[in-house]
C-alpha positions in Angstrom: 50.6 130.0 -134.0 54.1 128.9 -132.8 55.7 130.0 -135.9 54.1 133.6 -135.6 54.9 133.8 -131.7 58.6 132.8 -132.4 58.5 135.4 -135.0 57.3 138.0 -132.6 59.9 137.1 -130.2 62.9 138.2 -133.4 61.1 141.6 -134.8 59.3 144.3 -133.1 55.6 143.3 -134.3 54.0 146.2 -132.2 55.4 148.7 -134.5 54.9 147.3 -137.6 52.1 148.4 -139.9 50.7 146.6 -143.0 52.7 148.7 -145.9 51.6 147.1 -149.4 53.3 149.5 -151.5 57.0 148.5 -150.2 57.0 144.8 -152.1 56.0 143.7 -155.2 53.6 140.7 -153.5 51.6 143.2 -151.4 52.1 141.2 -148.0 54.6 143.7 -146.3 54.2 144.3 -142.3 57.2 147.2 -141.6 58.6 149.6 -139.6 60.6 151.1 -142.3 63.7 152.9 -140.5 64.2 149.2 -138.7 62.6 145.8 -139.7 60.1 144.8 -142.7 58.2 141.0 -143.1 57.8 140.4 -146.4 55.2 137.1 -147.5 55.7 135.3 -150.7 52.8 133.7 -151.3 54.2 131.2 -153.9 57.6 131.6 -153.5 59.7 133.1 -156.3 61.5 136.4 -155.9 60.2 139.9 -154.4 61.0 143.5 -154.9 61.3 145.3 -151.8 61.2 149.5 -151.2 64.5 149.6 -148.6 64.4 153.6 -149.9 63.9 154.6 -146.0 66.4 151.9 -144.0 69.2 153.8 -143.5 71.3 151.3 -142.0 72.2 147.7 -143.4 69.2 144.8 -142.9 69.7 141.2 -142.0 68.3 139.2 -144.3 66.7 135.6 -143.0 64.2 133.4 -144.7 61.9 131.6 -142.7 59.7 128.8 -143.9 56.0 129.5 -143.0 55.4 125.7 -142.6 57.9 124.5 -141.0 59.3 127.6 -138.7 63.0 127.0 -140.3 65.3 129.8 -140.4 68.1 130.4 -142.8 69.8 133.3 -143.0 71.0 135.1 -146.1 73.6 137.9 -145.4 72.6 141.7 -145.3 71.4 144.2 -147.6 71.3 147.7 -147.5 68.6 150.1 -147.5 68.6 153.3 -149.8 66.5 152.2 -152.6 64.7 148.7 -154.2 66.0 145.4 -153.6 65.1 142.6 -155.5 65.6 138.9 -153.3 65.1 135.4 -154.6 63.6 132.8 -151.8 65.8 129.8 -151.2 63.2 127.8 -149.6 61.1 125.6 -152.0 
């Protein structure tokens, strides 16, 4: 529960909604002008819908286990992004 509460603390969980369709694992919570959470369930690599963020996104990892952040740069929104996890 820690991990999720510090979570809460960085994005705007109040406004997100559970949006499937926007990556390619299905576990997507967004608000899609402003923040998305995307879950890989075994790792690997994701495609992610960014058609409607009209502004550059901050990219972080975070390790569901162990809370650890690592960021990743930024992306931009406009279309589909495709991003490999780091974490193992």
């Amino acid at each position: 529960m820690g991990h999720s509460r510090r979570l809460a603390e960085r994005v705007d969980l109040a406004r997100m909604a559970p949006r499937e369709e926007l990556a390619s694992t299905k576990y997507c919570l967004a608000n899609p002008w402003m923040e998305y959470v995307v879950y890989l369930p075994s790792g690997g690599e994701v495609e992610v819908d960014l058609s409607a963020a009209g502004r550059p996104l901050t990219v972080e990892w975070i390790h569901p286990t162990e809370g650890t952040v690592q960021r990743a740069g930024e992306t931009t929104g406009g279309g589909k992004r495709v991003f490999k996890s780091p974490l193992r």
